[in-house]
N, C-alpha and C positions, 0 to 999 in steps of 0.2 A: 665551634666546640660542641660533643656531642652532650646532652643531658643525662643525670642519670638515669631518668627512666628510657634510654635510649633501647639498649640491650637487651631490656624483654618484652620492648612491641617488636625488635628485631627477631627476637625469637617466635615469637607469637605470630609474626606473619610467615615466618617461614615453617612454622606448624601448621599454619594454615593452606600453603601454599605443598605441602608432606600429601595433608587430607584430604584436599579438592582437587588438587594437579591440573590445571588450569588455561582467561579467551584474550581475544586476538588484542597484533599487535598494531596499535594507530601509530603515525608518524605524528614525527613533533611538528605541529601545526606553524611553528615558529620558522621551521625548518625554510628556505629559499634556493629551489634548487636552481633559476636562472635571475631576471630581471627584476628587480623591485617591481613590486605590482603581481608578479607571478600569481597566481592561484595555484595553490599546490593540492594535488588527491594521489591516494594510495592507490589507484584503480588496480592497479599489476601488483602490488603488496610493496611496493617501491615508492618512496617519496620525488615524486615527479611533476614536472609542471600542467598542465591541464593543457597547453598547447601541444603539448612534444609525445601525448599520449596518443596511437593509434586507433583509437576507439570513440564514438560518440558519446561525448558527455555533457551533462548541465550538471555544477558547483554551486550549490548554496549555501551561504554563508549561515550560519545558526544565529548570528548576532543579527543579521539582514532581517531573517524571519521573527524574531522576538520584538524587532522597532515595526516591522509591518503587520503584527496581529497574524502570524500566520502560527498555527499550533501544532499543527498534526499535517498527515499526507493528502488528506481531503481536500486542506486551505490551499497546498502547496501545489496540486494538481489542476487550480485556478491559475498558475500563472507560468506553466512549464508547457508548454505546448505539446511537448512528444507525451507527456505523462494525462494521464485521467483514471478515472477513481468512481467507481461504482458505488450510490447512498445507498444504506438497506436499513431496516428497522433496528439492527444490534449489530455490534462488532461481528457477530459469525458471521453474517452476510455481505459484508464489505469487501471488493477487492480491488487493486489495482491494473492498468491495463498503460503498455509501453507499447507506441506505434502502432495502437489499435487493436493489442493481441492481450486477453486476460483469462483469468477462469470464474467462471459464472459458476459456483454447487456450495451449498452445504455441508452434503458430503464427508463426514472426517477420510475415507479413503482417498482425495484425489488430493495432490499438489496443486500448488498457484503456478500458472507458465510464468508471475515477475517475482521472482525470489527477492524477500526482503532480509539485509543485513546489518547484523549491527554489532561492530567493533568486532567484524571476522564471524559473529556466529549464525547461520542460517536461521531466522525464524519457523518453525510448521507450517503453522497454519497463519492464510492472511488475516484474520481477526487479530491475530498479537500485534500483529503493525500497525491497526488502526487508534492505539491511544493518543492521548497527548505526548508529546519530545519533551525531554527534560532538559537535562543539558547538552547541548549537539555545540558539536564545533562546526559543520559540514555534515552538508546530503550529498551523495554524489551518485546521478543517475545515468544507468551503465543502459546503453539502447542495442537491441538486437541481441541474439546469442550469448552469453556469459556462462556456459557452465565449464568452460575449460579452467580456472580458477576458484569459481563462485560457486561452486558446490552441485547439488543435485539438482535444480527444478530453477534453474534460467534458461528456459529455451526462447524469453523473448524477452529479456532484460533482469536489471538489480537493480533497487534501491537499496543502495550502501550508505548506513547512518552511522558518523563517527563523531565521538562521545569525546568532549574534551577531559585533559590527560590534568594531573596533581601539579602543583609546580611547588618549587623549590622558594618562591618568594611570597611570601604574606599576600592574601586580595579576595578578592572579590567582586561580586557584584548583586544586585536585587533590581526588581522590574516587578510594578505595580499597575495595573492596566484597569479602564474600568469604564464599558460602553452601553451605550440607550440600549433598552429594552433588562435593563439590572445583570449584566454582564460583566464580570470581574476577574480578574487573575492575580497570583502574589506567589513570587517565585525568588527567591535565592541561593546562591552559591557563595562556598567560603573557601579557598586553599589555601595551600601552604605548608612549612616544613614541621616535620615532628621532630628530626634531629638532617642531620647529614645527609643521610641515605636514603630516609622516608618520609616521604608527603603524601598530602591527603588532599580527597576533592569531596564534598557534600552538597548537595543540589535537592533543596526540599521545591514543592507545587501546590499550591491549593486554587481551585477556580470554580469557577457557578456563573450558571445560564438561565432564566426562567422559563425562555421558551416565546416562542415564535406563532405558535398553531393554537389555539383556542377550545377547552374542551366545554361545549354549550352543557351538556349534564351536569357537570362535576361545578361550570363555571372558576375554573384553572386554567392558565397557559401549561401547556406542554410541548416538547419537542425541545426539553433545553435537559441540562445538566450536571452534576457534581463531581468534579476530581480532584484526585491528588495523590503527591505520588514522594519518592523521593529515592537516591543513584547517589552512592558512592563508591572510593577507587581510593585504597593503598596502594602506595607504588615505592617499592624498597630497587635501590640503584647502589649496590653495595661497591660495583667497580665502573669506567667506561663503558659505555656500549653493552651493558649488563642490567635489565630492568627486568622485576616480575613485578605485576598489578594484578591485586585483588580484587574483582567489582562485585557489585550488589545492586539489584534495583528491587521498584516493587510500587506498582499504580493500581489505583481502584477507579473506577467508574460507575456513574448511575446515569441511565441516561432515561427518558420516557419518549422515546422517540415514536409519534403513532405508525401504527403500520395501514393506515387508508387515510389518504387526504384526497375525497372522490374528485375528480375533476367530471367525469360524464358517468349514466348509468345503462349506455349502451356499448360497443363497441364493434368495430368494421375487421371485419373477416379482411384476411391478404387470401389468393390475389382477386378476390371477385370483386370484393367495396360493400359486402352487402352487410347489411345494417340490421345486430338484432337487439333489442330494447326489454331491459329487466323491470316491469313495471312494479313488479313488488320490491325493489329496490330504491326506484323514483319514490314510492309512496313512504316507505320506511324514511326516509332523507325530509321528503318533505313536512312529513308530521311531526322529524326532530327540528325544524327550519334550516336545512343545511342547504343551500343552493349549490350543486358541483361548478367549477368553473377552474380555466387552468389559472387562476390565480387563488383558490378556493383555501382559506386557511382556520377552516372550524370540521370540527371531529364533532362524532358522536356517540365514541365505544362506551360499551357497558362497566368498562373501567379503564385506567390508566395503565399503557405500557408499563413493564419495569424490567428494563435489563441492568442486569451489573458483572463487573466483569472484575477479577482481579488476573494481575499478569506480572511476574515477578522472576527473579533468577538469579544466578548466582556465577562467576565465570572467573579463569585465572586465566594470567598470558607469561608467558616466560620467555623473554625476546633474549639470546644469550650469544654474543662473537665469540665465533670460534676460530680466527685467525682472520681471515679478513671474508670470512663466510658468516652469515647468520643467522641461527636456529630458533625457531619460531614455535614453542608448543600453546597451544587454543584447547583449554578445556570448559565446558559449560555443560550447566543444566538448570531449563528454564520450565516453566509450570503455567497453564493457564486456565483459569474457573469463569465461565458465563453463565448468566441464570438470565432466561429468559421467561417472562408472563407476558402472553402476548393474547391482544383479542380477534380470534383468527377471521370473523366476518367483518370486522372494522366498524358494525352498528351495536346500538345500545336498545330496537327494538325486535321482539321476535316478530319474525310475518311467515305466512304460506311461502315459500321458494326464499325466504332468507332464513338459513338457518343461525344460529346463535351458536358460537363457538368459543372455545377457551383454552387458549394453547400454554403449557408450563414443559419449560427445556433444560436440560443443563448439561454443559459439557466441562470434562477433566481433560486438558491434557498435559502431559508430561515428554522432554526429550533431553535425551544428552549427545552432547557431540563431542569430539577429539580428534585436532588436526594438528599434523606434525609437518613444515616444512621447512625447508631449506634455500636460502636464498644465497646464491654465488656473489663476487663483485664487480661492480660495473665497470664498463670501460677494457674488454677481451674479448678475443675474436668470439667466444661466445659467452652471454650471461643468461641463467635461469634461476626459476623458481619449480623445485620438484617438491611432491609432498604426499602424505598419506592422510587421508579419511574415515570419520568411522560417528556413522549418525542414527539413533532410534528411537521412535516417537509411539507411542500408546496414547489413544485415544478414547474414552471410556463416554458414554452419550446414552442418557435418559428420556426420553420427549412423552410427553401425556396428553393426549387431545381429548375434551369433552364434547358432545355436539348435542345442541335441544331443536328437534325440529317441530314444527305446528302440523297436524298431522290429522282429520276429523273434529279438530277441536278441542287434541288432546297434547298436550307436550309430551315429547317421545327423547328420552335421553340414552345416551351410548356412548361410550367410552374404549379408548383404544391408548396402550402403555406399550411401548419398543423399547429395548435396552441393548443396544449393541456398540463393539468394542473395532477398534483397527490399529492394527502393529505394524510400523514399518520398519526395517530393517535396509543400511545404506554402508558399503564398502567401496572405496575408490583409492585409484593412486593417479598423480596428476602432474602436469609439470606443462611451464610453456618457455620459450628461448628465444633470445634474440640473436642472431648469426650477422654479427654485424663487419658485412665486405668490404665495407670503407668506415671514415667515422662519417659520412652520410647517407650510405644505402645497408641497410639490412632486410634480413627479413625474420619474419613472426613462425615461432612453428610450435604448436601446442593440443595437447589431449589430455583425458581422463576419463579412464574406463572404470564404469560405472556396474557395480551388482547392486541390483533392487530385491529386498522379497516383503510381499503384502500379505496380512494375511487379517479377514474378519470374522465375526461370530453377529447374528441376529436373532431378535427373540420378539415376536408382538403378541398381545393376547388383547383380544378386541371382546366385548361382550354382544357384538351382532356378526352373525355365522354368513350373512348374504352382502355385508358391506353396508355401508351408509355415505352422505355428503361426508366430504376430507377422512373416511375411518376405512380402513382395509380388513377385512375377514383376520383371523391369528394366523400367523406365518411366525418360521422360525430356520435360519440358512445357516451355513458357514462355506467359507471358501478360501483359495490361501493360492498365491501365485508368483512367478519371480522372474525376471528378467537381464539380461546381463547387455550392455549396449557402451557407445561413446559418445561424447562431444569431442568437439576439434576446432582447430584455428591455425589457420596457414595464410600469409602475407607477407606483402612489400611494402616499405617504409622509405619514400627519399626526402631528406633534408635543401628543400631546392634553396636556404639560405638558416643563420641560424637561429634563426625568429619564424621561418616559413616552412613546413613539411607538407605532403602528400603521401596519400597510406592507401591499400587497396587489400583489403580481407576477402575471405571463403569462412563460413563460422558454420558448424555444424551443433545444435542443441538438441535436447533431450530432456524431457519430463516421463516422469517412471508410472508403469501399470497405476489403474485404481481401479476404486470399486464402486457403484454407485448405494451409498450406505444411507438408509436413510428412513424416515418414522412410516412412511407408507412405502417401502421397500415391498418387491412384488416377484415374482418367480421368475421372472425376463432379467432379472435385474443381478443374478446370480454370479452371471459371465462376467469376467473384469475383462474390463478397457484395456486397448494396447495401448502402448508407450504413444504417446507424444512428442515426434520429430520434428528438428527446422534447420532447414538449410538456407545461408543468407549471403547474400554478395553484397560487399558494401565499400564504394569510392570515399575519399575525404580529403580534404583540404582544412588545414587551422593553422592558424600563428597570429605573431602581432606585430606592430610596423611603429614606427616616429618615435622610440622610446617607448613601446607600450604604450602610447597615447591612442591608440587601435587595436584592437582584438577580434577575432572572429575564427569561425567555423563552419562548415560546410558537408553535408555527408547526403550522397546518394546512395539509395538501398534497395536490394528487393529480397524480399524471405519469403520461402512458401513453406508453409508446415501441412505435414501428414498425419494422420491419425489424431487431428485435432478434437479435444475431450472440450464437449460443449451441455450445456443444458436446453433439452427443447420442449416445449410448452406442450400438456396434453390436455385428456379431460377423463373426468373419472367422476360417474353419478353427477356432471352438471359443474362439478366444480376444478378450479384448477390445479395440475399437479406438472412437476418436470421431472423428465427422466435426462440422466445423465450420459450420451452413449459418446462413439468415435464416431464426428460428423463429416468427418471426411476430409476435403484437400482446401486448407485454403492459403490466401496472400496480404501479403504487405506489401508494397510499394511504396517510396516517396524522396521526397529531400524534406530536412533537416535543417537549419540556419540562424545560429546567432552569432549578436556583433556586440560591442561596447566601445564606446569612442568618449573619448577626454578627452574637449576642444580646448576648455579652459582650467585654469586651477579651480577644482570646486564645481565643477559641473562634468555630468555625467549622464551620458546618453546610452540604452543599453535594448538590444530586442532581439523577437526568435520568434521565427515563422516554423510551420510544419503543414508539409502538403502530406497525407496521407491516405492511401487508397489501399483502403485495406476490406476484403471481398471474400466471400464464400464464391470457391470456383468451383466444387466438387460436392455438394450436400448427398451424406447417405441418408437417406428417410427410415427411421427406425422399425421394426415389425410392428404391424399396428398400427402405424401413425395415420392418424387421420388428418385429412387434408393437407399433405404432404408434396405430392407430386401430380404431372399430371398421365394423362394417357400413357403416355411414351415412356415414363417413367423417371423424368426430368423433375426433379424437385422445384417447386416456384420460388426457391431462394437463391438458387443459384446465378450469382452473377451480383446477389445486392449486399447492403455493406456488415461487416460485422456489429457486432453491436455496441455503443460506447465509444465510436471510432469515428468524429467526426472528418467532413474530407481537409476542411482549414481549419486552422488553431494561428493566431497569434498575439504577443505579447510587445506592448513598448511603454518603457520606463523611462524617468527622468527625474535627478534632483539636481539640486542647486545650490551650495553652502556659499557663504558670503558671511566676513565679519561683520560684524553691527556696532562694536565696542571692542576695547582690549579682553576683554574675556569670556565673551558672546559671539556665536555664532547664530545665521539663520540658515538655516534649510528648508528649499521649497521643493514638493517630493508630487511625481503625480504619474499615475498607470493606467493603462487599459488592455485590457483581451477580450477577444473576442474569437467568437466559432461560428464554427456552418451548423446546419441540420444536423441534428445527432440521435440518430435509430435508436432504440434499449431494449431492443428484439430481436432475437435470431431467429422469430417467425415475421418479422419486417409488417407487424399489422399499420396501419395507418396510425392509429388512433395511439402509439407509445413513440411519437417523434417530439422532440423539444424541437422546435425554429428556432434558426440564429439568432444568436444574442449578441449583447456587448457590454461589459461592465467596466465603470470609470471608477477609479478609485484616487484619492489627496491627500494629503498632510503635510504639515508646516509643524516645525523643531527648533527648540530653543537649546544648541549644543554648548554648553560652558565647559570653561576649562578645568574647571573642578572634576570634572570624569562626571558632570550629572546631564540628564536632557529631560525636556517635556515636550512631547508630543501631540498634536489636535491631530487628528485624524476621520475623518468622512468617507464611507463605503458607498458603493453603487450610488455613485451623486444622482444618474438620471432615474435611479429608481425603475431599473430594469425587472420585472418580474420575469423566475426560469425556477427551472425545476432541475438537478442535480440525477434524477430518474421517477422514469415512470413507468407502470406495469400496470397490469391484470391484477384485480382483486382477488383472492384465494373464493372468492361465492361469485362477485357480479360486481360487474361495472370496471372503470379506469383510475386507479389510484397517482397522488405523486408524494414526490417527500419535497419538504419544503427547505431551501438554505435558510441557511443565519442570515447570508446578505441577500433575501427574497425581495427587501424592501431595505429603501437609503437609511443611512442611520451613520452618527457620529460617535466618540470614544477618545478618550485622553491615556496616553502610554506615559509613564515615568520610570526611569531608571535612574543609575548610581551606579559608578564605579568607584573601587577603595580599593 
């Protein structure tokens, strides 16, 4: 029976819903399109089982991640082999990387090549994808090409994050966590009906880190952190097959992540080996007591990082049958603020050749999108999904750098302030079909022709006219450019039983013009980038066998992308700088491989290997670049691996549930991954390789039947020390960033269900 305050939240959402016009539509996770057990993803916008989908995917379950400690894409890239994840000192600098292919820039003009989404709507920029997940039902990681569906800027994959949906029945749940080193999270969800028609979902967050890294000045842990965040979703169903949802989120971030954890204060030139040593560097480190070393976890900046980030938005979806067709409108607009204080030489003493730096950043950005498609229905000699696009992002960017150098004995200070702006502009129409010749052989046939137009404004005003360490003379550009281009998806699909299929793709991707935009932006820098192309072949094999007591998948690939948009290492007065150009032709190769097997009730066996060879074939050497190529004019990277792109990756799980009582269960839960050598250079120096690792990870669960569990849980049991990345200090020497699991460490998960 409806209440009487029923009729004017009815009204009030559909005022709402008048004023916003409104994002995407998730399937009902409930949904079962074959076998008990099925995993079901929307990958094609279609509720479909994870076997019977032609594409390379990894499904993770969001309840999986919240009992393992996994929070965000960083933790999740620890255990997805095809997936990896780039640490940087703040959200701006983080990005994701599928099959060894990512985008390394600061940048506001360039796109990410792994497009991150969530409930239909394309993210900008990769910064907004690196918070904590609030409420996820399901990750679903789309490998190789995607931009025939997935918007503008998948030419080497998606992270598609799907938000669970209101229900119609009272519940909920809460999850309390809280591990060594003063590490805590407190997270709930409430749903449920308001009347009939509309239900609601609320998902509050609150968590805190102390920190990992040691600041010997200050005598503080830093490298840890404060969020919190909170996602909700009206969702008014006035008839069948008729749903619009309101959402809203909105997360904040403090993190003090350092930006130098020195491990050496020399570093080896590629390809000679030769060895050059900052001894006013050494001394600076020694006189604060820091010894470098690759396990080295004491700092000693002149102050404490402080970024903070807010990311927040607002989105409607209006899923609507129109006979046995149904129409899908995705409106959003999302907003995101970083403030970065960063200390740009990583020391706390001034010396001759170490200069003293102090960086403050902050970036606006704002976009709105609107997709309208159309979904035909399943089961006729042909079914599609056709659809229109329409995406534009303003990005507004402040940066301040200070610099004191020691100079006859005198402090020499100089200052340089850049204020520059980048507008993209994204029109496409899109559709893909399935032409199915039998009910077991079809095939894939799909496009979206794409118009890009970019356009920036730059402004610096430096108060030293000849330049200094990290500061550029005043400069001041503008420039604006556009492109019209496709992606594509053409394939065969056969069904060799109806639990076994065989798929064979051609994928064509596309990432659109940039610019390289940025606080020491320079006259070379004016030209934008051409597009970013990838063309990929890709075999596959997946299903499951004994009643779904077996599962697996299998996918051989090769992609070779052109005009690939890379960052490569210079030097400017001594210190480091990157210029962003088109490095030319490179590749991906590999297979792909996971399983899961249910021998017994209650025991679960699950892994996923990835060979990857993924290679700079074609390197252009920029004008100017030093140390680049040699005689002949052969660049010396050509031939070695991308960056972030180790050649093994894999993963094997295992837990074990057993009653213990009538309303106790135990589960015995235990992982490990491991990788090869992994480069974080696309100038391949020696001295920025992490060696193979391997990390063990445990827990043991006390699952009651009440809907409650507690969990003990133990990280890196062997106490494996690694580094997530490592680079070139902006003055001198070899920095790393330190993980949370750098060192073993235990933590208890609690949850509730109601």
């Amino acid at each position: 029976m409806r209440t009487e305050t029923g009729q004017p939240l009815r009204l009030a959402l559909l005022a709402g819903i008048a004023a916003v016009s409104a994002p995407a539509l998730a399937a009902d996770p409930a949904a079962d399109p074959g076998n008990e057990g099925d995993i079901v993803v929307t990958a094609r916008f279609r509720t479909e089982s994870l076997t019977d989908v032609p594409i390379a995917i990894t499904a993770v379950q969001g309840e999986d991640m919240a009992q393992r400690g996994l929070s965000n894409i960083q933790d999740l890239s620890r255990s997805v082999p095809t997936l990896d994840f780039r640490a940087g000192s703040s959200n701006k600098d983080r990005s994701s990387f599928i099959r060894g292919v990512g985008t390394i820039t600061t940048s506001p003009g360039v796109e990410p090549s792994v497009a991150t989404v969530v409930d239909g709507v394309v993210l900008a920029r990769p910064g907004q994808s690196t918070l904590d997940l609030l409420d996820v039902q399901r990750i679903e990681i789309l490998r190789g090409p995607q931009g025939t569906l997935f918007g503008k800027n998948a030419s080497a994959g998606v992270i598609s994050i799907v938000s669970r949906d209101p229900s119609q029945t009272f519940g909920g749940n809460a999850l309390a966590s809280w591990f060594e080193g003063n590490e805590w999270r407190l997270k709930a969800t409430v749903t449920g009906p308001i009347d009939d028609e509309v239900s609601y979902l609320l998902t509050g967050l609150v968590s805190q880190y102390d920190g990992n890294v040691r600041n010997i000045k200050t005598d503080e842990d830093v490298n840890g952190y404060e969020r919190r965040g909170v996602r909700g979703k009206l969702r008014y169903s006035p008839a069948p097959n008729v749903n619009f949802t309101l959402a809203g989120d909105w997360a904040y971030a403090y993190e003090n992540v350092p930006t130098g954890v020195f491990i050496s204060t020399q570093r080896v030139a590629f390809p000679s080996g030769a060895i050059s040593q900052n001894p006013a560097l050494a001394g600076v480190l020694a006189s604060e007591g820091i010894t470098p070393g690759l396990n080295n976890r004491e700092v000693s900046p002149s102050f404490n990082a402080d970024v903070r980030d807010k990311n927040g938005g607002l989105s409607f979806t209006a899923d609507v049958a129109l006979g046995d067709y149904t129409l899908t409108s995705i409106t959003a607009k999302r907003w995101w603020d970083n403030v970065q204080h960063q200390d740009w030489d990583s020391t706390g003493t001034l010396a001759v050749g170490v200069p003293a730096g102090e960086d403050l950043g902050r970036v606006a950005s704002n976009q709105f999108s609107q997709e309208l498609r159309l979904s035909s229905p399943e089961g006729q000699f042909i079914d599609y999904v056709v659809g229109l696009y329409y995406f534009t992002t303003v990005a507004r960017e402040r940066y301040q750098r200070d610099v004191t150098q020691l100079i006859g004995g005198n402090q020499i200070r100089n200052s340089g302030v850049a204020n520059y702006r980048t507008e993209l502009r994204n029109y496409s129409v899109f559709g893909e079909a399935n032409i199915n010749f039998t009910e077991q052989f079809r095939a894939i046939v799909g496009g979206r022709l794409i118009r890009d137009e970019l356009n920036y404004n730059h402004a610096r005003v430096s108060d030293t006219a000849t330049g200094v360490a990290g500061i550029r003379p005043s400069f001041s550009s503008s420039g604006s450019t556009s492109a019209t281009d496709y992606s594509a998806r053409l394939g065969l699909q056969y069904d060799i039983s109806d639990r076994i299929n065989a798929y064979g793709t051609w994928s064509r991707g596309y990432k659109g013009p940039a610019y390289n935009v940025f606080f020491n932006m320079q006259a070379f820098d004016v030209n934008p980038l051409d597009p970013e192309t990838s063309s990929s072949f890709e075999i596959g094999l997946k299903g499951s066998a004994f009643d779904n007591l077996v599962s697996f998948s299998v996918a051989g690939y090769i992609t070779k992308f052109t005009g690939f948009q890379a960052n490569f290492q210079d030097e400017y007065l001594g210190t480091l700088v990157t210029r962003l150009i088109n490095a030319g032709d490179v590749s991906t190769r590999g297979i792909d491989a996971d399983f899961t097997v249910r021998p017994l009730e209650g025991l679960q066996l699950s892994g996923a290997v990835a060979y990857t060879k993924a290679r700079i074939d074609q390197f252009n050497c920029p004008a100017n670049g030093v140390n680049c190529a040699d005689a002949s004019g052969n660049a010396y990277v050509n031939g070695h691996p991308l960056p972030f792109a180790p050649d093994w990756k894999f993963n094997l799980d295992g837990s074990y549930s057993f009653p213990v009582s009538d309303s106790f269960d135990l589960e015995l839960q235990s992982d490990f991954t491991w990788r090869s050598d992994t480069q974080f250079s696309i100038t391949q120096t020696p001295d920025t390789v992490q060696p193979a690792y391997g990390i063990w990870n445990a827990s043991v669960a006390i699952l009651a039947d009440g809907g409650w569990s507690v969990r003990g849980v133990v990280k890196n049991i062997a106490n494996q020390h690694y580094s997530p990345a490592i680079a070139y200090g902006s003055v001198a020497g070899v920095s790393r960033f330190v993980p949370r699991d750098n060192d073993r460490f235990f933590g208890v998960i609690g949850s509730v269900n109601f």
